[in-house]
C-alpha positions in Angstrom: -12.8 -4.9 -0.5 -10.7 -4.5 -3.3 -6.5 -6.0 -3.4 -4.3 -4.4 -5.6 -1.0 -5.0 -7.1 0.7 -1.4 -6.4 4.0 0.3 -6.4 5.4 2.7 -3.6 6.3 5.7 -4.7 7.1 7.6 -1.5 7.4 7.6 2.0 5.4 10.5 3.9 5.1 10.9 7.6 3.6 8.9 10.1 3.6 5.4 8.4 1.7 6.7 5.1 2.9 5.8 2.3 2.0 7.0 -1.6 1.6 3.9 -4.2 0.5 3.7 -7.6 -2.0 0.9 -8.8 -1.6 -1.2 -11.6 -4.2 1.6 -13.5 -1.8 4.2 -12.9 -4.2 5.9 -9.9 -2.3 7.0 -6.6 -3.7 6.2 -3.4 -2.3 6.6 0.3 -1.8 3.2 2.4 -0.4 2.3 5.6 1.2 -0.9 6.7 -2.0 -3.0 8.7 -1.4 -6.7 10.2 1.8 -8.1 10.1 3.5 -5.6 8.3 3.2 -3.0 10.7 3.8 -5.9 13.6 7.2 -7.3 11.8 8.3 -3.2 11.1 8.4 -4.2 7.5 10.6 -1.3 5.7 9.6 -0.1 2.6 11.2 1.9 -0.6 10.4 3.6 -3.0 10.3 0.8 -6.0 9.1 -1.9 -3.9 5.8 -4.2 -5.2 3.0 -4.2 -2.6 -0.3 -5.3 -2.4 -3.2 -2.8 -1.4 -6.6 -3.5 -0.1 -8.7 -0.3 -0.9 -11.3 1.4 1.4 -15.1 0.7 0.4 -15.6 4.2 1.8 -12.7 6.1 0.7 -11.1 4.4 -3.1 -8.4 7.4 -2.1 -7.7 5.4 1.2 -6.1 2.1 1.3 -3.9 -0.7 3.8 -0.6 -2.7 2.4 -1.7 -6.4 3.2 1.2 -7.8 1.6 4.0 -8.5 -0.8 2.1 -9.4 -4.6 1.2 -13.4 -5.4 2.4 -14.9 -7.6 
């Protein structure tokens, strides 16, 4: 699995979300573990971190907020 520092981008239906990585590639996530327990709200702006699909790099789950 592969994390990610991403940006959101925008909102689309049904919890998925649009981000770009750091290498300029967009992918679709959707909030997975506590962020989707918590009903974390996101923006368009907002630094996220993105665990990538091994199946599907087009494919991916918001884990988190960035470390630092």
């Amino acid at each position: 699995m592969e994390i990610h520092n991403a940006t959101v981008v925008e909102l689309l239906p049904n919890g998925i979300v649009k981000v770009e990585l750091e290498n300029r590639r967009q992918v679709l996530a959707h909030a997975a573990g506590r962020q989707e327990i918590a009903f974390v709200r996101l923006r368009p702006g907002d630094q996220v971190e993105v665990t990538l699909s091994p199946q599907d790099n087009t494919r991916g789950r918001i884990t988190g907020a960035p470390r630092k």
